[in-house]
N, C-alpha and C positions, 0 to 999 in steps of 0.2 A: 577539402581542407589541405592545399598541397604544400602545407609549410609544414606539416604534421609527418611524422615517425613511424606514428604508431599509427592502424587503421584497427576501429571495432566492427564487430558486429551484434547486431540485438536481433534474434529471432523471435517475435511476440504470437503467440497465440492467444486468441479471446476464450479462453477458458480457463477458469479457478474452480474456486470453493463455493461459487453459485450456483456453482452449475453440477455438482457433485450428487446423486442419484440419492435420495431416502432409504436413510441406511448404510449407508456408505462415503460418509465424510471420510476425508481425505485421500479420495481416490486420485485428485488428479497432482493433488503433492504428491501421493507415489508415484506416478507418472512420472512427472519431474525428475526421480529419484531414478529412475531405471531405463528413460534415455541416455543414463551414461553408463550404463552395464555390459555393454556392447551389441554391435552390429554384424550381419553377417562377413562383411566385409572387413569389419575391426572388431573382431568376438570376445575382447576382454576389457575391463574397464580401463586396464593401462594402457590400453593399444588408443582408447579415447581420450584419455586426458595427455598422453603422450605426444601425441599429434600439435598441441598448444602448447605446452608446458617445455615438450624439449626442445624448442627454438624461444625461449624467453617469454611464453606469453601466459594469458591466465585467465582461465574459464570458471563457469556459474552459471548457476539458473536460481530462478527464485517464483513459488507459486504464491497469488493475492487472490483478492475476490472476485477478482474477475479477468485478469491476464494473467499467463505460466512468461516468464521472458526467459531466453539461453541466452548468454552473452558470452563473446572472448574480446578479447581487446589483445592485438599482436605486433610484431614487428609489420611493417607494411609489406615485405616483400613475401610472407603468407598469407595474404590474404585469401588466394584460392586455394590452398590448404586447409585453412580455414572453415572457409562458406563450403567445402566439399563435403569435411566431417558434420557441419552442422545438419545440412538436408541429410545425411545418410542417418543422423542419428532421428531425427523427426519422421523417416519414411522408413525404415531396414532394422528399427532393433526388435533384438529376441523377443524379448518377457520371456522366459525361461525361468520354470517355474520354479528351480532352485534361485535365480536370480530374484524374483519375488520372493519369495519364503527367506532370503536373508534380508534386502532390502526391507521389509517390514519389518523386521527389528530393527534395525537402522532408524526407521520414521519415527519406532515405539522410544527409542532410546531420545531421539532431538525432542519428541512430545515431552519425556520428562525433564529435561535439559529447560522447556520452557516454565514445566511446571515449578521448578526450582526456584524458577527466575522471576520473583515476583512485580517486576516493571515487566514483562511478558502476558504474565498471567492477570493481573490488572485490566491489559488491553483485553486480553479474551473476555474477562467476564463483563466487560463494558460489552463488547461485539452483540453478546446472550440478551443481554437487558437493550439496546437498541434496536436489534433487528426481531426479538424475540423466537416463533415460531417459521420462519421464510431462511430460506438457505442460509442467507447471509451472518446468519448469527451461529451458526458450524464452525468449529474449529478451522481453522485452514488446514492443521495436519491429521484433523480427525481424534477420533478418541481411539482408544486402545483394543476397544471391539470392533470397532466399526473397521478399521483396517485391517486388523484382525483377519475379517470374516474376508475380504477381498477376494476374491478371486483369478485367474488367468483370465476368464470368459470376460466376469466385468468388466477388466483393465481393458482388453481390446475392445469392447462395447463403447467406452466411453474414447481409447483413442481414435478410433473407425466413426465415430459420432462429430470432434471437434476438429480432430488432427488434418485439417483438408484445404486446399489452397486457399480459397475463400476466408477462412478465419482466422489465416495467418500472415502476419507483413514480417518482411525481411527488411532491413534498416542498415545501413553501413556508413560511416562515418571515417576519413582520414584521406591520405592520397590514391582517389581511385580514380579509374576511365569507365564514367557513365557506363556507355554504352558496349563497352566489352562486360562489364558486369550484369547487367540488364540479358544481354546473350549467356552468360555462365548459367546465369540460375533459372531461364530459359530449357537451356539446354538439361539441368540437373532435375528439372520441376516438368515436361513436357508430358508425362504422362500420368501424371498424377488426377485422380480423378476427381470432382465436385458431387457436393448430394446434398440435399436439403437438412440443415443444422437443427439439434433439435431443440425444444422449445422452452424458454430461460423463463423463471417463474419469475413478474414483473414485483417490483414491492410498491405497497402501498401504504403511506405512514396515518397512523390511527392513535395515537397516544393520546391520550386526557388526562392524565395525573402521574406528577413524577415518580419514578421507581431510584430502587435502590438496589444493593447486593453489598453483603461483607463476607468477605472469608477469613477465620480467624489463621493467622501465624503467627509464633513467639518466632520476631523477628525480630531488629532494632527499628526500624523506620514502617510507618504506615504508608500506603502506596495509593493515594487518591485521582483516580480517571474519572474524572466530570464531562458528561458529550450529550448534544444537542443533535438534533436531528438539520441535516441543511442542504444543501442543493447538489444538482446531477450538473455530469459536465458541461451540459450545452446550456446551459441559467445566463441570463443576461445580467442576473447579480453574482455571477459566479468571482467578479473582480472584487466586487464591494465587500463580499465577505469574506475573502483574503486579506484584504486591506485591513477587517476589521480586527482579523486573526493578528495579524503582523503590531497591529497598535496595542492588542489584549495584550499579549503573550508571545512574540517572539522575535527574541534579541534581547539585550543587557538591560536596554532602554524603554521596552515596554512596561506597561501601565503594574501588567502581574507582578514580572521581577522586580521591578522598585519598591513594591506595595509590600506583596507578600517576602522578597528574601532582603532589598536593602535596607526598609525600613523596618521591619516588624519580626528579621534574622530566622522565620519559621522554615524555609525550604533552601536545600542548597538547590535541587532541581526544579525550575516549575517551568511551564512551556505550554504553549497552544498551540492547535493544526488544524490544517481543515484537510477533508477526503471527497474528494467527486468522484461520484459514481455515474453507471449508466442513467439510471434513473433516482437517484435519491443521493443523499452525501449525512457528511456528521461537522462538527466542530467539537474538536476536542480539547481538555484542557488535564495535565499531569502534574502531578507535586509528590515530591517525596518529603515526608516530615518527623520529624520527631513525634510520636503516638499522643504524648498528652496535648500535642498541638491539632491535633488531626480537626477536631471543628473547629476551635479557631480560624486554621488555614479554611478550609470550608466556607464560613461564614464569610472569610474576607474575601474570598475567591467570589462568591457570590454575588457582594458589595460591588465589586468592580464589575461587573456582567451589568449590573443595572445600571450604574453610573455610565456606562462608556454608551448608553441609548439617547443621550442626548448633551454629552460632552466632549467630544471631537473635535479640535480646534486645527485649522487651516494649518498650523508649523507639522502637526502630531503625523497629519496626514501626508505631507509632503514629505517628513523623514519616511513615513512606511514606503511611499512609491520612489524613493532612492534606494532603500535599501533594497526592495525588489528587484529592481531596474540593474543595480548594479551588482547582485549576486547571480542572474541570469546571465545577464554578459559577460562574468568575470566563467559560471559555469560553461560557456559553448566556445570554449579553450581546450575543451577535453574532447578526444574523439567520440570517448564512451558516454561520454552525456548526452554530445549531440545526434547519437545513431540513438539512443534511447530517446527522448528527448523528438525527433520527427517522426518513431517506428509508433511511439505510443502515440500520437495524435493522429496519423495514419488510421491506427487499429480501432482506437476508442471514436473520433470524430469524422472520419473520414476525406479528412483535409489538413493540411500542416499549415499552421502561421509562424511566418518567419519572426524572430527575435524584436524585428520592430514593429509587425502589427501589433504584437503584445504587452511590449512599452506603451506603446498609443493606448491601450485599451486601459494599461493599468492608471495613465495616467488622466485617465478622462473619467477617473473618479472622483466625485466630488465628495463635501463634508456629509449634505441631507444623502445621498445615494448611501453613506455609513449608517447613517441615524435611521434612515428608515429600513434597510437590512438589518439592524439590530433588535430595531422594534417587531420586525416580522418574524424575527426566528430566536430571539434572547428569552423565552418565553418559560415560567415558572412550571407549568407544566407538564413539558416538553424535558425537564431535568431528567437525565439517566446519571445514578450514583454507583463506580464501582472502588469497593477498598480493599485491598490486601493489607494484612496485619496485625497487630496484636487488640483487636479493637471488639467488645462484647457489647457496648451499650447503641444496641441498635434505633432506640426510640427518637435517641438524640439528634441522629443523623435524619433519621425521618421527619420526626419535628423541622430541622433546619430547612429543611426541602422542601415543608410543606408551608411554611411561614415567609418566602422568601415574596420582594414586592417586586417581584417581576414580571 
């Protein structure tokens, strides 16, 4: 990108909260937490985030279900400033077990930070009821024993297990020379050793009749996560039911926002998503409501999930694959999208499509390829129900789930 300022970096490793040992959710979130406590070469945390922050730029890491990514985004002319601290922090830091033992209050403090937060907590308890007993449905930051109990021994079991060339891409983005960078990290990575990764428990989806979950809090708004179970990254429907995400639920002009908040005033927020995973995925749908509306909204959230199985009409679909099309393009303006953005398909697929194989793909969607993705996976008992809020009459919400003609 040699018209760009700034240059990023995304260092992706394939390792989350899947992969996190029984018993020990949220190990590799503290992981995350305490490659920035320092290295032997940079032994304090400010000596680490100093490195970025005192030439202008700004660092992060973030742990999901299946990738940890570090990212900086800088002025271009550190870039090897940069990418030097980054391997040093991936290969050279302590775990010092004072540095553990505070960092774990740290994780236990953001765990309640989330618990507070009941658009947070929402998500979690959908996570619980979708993936139920399989890693996947683990906290990402763990529960407050479970990190707790962590150890120095485990931390490095699990770093020495993931942390190793093979399952990790470096990604960079902005005005760089290939091939002097290719040499850099070369040169920074040449001894680093490989070994056989250990072994990621597959999921397998088994649902027969919808579930639910409520958690009561005297809040003001009831907080409803409705999610379906739906496709892994390499699906050749992996377009169609983005599209069909995009048409539900996301933007002013979907089916949900007009339904549920222009016409019927029940949610300021309601929104749909889809998630690809290695093997399995979700489709999700959020609304925050006013509690006496919480099944109303329900119900009517529900309405539109069946309705949109075989009403999809040629204008609906071609706004979805502009808006696509032109929020992707308008995104790979950004150094940090685009290094995130090739590093994650890299890590997860094993190959990058440029901006316009994926135009092409989205737009070779057609109406039946929606209709018949909706009919495959819009499916009644397939519903996962989670609510935050002030809500005691559980029957009702079960009835609604269990009545529905989907």
């Amino acid at each position: 990108m040699p018209h760009a300022f700034s240059t990023s970096i995304n260092v992706l490793a394939k390792i989350g909260s899947r992969n996190d040992p029984k018993g020990q959710s949220g190990i590799s979130h503290v992981i995350e937490h305490l490659l920035f406590k320092g290295t032997h070469k940079r032994p304090s945390p400010i000596e680490i985030s100093g490195t970025i922050e005192n030439v202008g730029g700004i660092l992060n890491a973030s742990t999901e279900q299946e990738v940890t990514t570090y990212w900086s985004k800088i002025p271009k002319t550190y870039l090897y400033d940069a990418l030097d601290l980054k391997v040093d922090m991936l290969r050279n830091s302590k775990f010092d077990d004072t540095d553990i033992s505070s960092e774990i209050q740290v994780v236990i403090e953001e765990q309640n930070m989330s618990y507070d937060n009941p658009i947070d907590r929402v998500a979690i308890l959908l996570d619980k009821l979708m993936w139920s007993s399989h890693p996947l449905g683990q906290e990402i930051g763990g529960s407050r024993k479970s990190v707790s109990n962590l150890t120095r021994r485990m931390i490095l079991n699990q770093v020495h297990g993931f942390y190793i060339p093979q399952n990790i891409v470096i990604s960079v983005a902005g005005k760089v020379k290939h091939n002097r960078l290719v040499e850099t990290i070369d040169s920074l990575t040449k001894d680093w050793d490989n070994h056989k990764l250990p072994v990621t428990i597959p999921f397998k989806e088994s649902q027969k009749e919808p579930k639910h979950c409520i958690e009561y809090r005297k809040i003001e708004q009831a907080h409803i996560n409705l999610g379906l179970p739906g496709l892994n990254l390499s699906h050749p429907d992996k377009y169609s039911l983005r599209m069909l995400s995009v048409i539900l639920g996301e933007g002013m002009s979907s089916r949900l926002f007009v339904e549920v908040r222009e016409k019927k005033g029940l949610a300021y927020d309601i929104h749909s998503e889809t998630n690809f995973l290695q093997d399995c995925g979700t489709i999700n749908i959020y609304a925050g409501v006013d509690p006496r509306n919480t099944l109303s909204a329900l119900i009517t959230i529900i309405k539109e999930l069946s309705r949109i199985r075989n009403s999809v009409t040629d204008q609906e679909l071609q706004k979805a694959k502009q808006l696509c099309s032109g929020l992707l393009t308008m995104e790979m303006e950004d150094t940090r999208y685009v290094s995130s953005w090739a590093g994650m398909q890299q890590l997860t697929l094993g190959k990058i499509l440029d901006v316009n194989e994926v135009i092409k793909k989205i737009d070779s969607v057609t109406v039946e390829d929606i209709h018949r993705t909706a009919n495959n996976f819009l499916l009644g008992e397939k519903l996962n129900l989670a609510i935050v809020g002030p809500i005691k009459e559980h029957i009702l919400f079960k009835n609604a789930l269990h009545d529905t003609n989907l």
